[in-house]
Structure formats: C-alpha cells, structure tokens
C-alpha positions in Angstrom: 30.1 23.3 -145.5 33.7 24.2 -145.1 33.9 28.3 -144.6 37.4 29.8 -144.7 36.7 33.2 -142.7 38.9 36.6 -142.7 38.7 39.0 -139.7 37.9 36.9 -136.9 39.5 38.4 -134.1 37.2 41.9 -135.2 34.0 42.4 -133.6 32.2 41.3 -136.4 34.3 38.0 -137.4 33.8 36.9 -134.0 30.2 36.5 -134.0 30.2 35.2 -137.1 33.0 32.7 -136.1 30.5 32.0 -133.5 27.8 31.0 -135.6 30.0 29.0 -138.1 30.9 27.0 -134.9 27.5 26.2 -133.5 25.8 25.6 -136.4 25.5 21.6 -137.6 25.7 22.5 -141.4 29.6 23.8 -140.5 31.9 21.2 -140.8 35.0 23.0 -140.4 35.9 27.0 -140.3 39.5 27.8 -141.6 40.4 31.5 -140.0 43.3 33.5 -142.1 45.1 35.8 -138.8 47.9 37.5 -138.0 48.5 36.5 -134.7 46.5 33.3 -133.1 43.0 33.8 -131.7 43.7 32.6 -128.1 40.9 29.4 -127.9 40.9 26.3 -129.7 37.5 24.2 -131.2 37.4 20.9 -132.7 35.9 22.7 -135.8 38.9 25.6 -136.3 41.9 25.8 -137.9 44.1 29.2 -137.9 46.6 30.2 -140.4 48.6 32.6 -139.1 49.5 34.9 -142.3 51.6 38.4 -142.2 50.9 39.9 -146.2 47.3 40.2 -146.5 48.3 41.7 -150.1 49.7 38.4 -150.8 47.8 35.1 -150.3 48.5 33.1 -152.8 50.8 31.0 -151.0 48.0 29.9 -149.1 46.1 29.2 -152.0 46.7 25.4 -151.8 44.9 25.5 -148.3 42.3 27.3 -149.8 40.6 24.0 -152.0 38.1 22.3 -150.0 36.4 25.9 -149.5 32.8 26.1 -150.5 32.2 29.0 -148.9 34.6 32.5 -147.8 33.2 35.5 -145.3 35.3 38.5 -145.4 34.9 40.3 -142.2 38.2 42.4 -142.4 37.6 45.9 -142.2 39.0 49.2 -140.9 37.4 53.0 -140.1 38.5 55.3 -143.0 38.6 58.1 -139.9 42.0 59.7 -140.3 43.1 57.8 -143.2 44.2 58.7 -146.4 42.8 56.9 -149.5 45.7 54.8 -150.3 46.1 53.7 -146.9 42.3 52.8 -146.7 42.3 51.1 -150.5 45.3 49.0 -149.0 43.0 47.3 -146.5 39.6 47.5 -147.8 39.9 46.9 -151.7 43.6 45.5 -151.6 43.6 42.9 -148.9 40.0 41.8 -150.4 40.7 41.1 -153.9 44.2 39.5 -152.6 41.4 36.8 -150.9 39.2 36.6 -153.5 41.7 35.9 -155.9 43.1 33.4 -154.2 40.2 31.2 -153.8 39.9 27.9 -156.2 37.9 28.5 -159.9 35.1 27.2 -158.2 31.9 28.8 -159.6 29.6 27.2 -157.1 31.5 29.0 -153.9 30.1 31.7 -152.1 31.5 35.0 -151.1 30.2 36.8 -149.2 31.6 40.5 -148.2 31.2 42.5 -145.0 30.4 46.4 -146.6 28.6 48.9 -145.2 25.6 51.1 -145.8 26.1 53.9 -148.1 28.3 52.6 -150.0 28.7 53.9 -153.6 28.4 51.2 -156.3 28.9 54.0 -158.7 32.8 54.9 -157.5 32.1 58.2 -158.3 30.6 60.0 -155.1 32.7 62.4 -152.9 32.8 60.3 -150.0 35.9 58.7 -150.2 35.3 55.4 -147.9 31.9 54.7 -149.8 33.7 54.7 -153.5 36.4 52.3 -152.5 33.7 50.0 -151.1 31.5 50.7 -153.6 34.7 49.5 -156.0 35.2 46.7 -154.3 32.1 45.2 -154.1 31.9 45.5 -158.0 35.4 43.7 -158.5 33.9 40.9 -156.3 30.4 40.9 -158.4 32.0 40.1 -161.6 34.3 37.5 -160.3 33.6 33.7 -161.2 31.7 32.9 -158.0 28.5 33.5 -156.5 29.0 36.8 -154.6 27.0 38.7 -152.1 27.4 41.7 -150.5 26.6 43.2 -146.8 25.6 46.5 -146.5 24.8 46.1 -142.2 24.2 50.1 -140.8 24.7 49.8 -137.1 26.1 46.5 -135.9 25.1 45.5 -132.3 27.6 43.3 -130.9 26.5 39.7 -128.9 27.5 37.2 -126.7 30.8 39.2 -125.4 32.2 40.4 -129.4 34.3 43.6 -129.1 35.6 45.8 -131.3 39.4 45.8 -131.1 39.5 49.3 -131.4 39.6 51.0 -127.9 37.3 54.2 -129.6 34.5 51.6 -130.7 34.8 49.4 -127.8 33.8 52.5 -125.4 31.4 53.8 -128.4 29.6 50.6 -128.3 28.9 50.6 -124.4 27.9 53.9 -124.3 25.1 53.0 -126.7 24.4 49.4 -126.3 21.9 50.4 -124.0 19.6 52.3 -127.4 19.9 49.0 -129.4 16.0 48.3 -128.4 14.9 51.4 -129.3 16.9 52.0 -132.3 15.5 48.5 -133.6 11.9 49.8 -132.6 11.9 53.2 -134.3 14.6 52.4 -137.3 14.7 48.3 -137.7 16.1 49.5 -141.2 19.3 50.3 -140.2 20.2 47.9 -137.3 21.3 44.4 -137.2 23.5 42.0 -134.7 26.6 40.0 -134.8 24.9 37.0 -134.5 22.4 37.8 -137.5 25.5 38.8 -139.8 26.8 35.2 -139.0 23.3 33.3 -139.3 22.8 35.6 -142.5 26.3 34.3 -144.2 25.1 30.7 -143.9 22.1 31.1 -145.2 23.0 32.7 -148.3 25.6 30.3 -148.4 23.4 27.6 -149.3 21.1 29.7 -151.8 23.3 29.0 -154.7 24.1 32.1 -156.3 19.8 32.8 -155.9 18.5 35.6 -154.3 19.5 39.2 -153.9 23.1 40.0 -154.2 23.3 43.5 -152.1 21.9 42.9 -148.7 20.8 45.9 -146.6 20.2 45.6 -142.5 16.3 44.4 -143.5 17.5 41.5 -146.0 20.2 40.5 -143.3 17.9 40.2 -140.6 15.4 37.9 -142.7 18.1 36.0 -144.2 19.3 35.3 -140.4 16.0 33.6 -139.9 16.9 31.2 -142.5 20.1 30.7 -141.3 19.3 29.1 -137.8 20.7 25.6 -137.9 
C-alpha cells in the first residue's frame, strides 16, 4: 500500500504517520508539508508544498497512491467562517481533487463528532465539515469519514498548538476514566492510524461515517 498522508506534523498525522511506518502492509508514505518534518525513514518521502489551495502541480507525484489520509485540521475558535472554510473545506477538496481517477483508492478524512451532514445547523464549524464530508462522499473514490470525539495522543504526538498541548496534559491523566465511563466518545492516535489502514483494505465495504466506537473496532483490524 502506498499512502500519501496530509497533516503529519499535527498531533493526529503523527500517530498515524506512525502507524503507516510500522505496519508491513505500508510500503511507502508520501507526506505533503510546509516545512520538513525533522527525521528521516526508509519508508518517507516529504513534499514540501506552500498553496494548499493549489495542488495540482503535485498531481503527477500523486499516481502510484492507493490510499490518501487527510489529517489537516484547525480549531474554528476565533475564526471567522471564510478563514475556517479556507483550511477545512478548501485545502481538502484542493487534495482530493488532485488525486488520480482511480476509483479503487481510499480516502479517508479526519472530521470530528458533531458534525452536520445536513449544512444547515447553526454551528458554524460542524456545517463546513458536515459540507465537506459530502463533497468527498460523492467523489469517484471510495471515501470514508472520521468522526473521533476526544483524541488521546500516544507515543510522544503533540498538538502544535501551545493551548492544546497544555490542554492535553492537564487531562491526559482522565483518559482511563473517560474510556471507562464514555468509551463512546474516546479514541487514540494510534487507533486513528491502525483504523485508516484497515479501512483502507476494505474496498469501498463497510460503513462510511465512522464514530469513536467504529474507529476503535476498525483499529483492531488494522494491527499489521
């Protein structure tokens, strides 16, 4: 399997970065960044690309892909829509639409719980996922989306957001008991990642909204 992968230097691209590189199945991982990641692996390849609107010059690079994980993602906190469609439904589609006519390739999207398929809602971050995710369910490939509710981060993945980074220490400690009393809402880094491949190889079968239950299952399929 050759993944092409988008937002690995976030705290949730790097686990599943992670995964891709541990896992036997992954022959190689191309990651689209803006500035290089900092470690090399015999499996990796960065392209270092400034207009994330834009990546059809890339497109070329793109042919071998059989599967694409789009990790990119931003708060909506102190945003105004425009600014927050720019990153989330923008720079998605931009990737998506960049990808070969290949209608055996997997896509698999990074959303979040809540999220409002109908567009129509009053939350503003929800609709722009929720329109997003629909774009990427009628496109030509087999697409899946990721609806995680609270991510705990693994193996030394940090948000690169200073806010999140102290957020996530000052509750890592609850993860236990948040998966005890609400295992509904909770996943890991490292199931998101061992979730992606295992969809990757279901070939357009199976569920195509996945909630923090589905994610965690799907993980245990995913252990290569």
């Amino acid at each position: 399997m050759n993944v092409l992968l988008f937002g690995a230097s976030g705290m949730i691209g790097q686990g599943v970065l992670r995964e891709c590189l541990l896992d036997d199945r992954v022959t190689s991982v191309v990651a689209v960044v803006r500035r290089p990641l900092g470690f090399t692996h015999p499996k990796l390849r960065e392209i270092v690309h400034q207009d994330f609107t834009d990546f059809s010059p890339l497109a070329g690079q793109f042919e071998s892909v059989d599967a694409c994980f789009f990790c990119l993602g931003v708060s909506s906190a102190g945003k105004s829509e425009e600014e927050y469609r720019r990153i989330t439904y923008d720079y998605t589609l931009a990737a998506a639409r960049a990808l070969p006519a290949n209608p055996s390739l997997t896509f698999v999207y990074v959303s979040g719980e809540g999220t409002d398929s109908t567009e129509s809602g009053r939350s503003m971050w929800a609709r722009v996922k929720g329109r997003t995710e629909n774009e990427l369910l009628a496109m030509p490939f087999h697409a899946y989306m990721f609806r995680p509710g609270y991510i705990q981060p693994m193996h030394g993945a940090t948000s690169r957001t200073s806010l999140y980074r102290w957020l996530y220490v000052g509750v890592s400690w609850l993860y236990p008991l948040l998966r005890r009393v609400s295992p509904g809402h909770v996943t890991t880094t490292e199931n998101l990642g061992r979730a992606m491949l295992a969809v990757a190889g279901r070939g357009g079968a199976g569920e195509h909204v996945l909630y923090s239950p589905e994610i965690n299952r799907a993980a245990g399929e995913g252990r290569g």
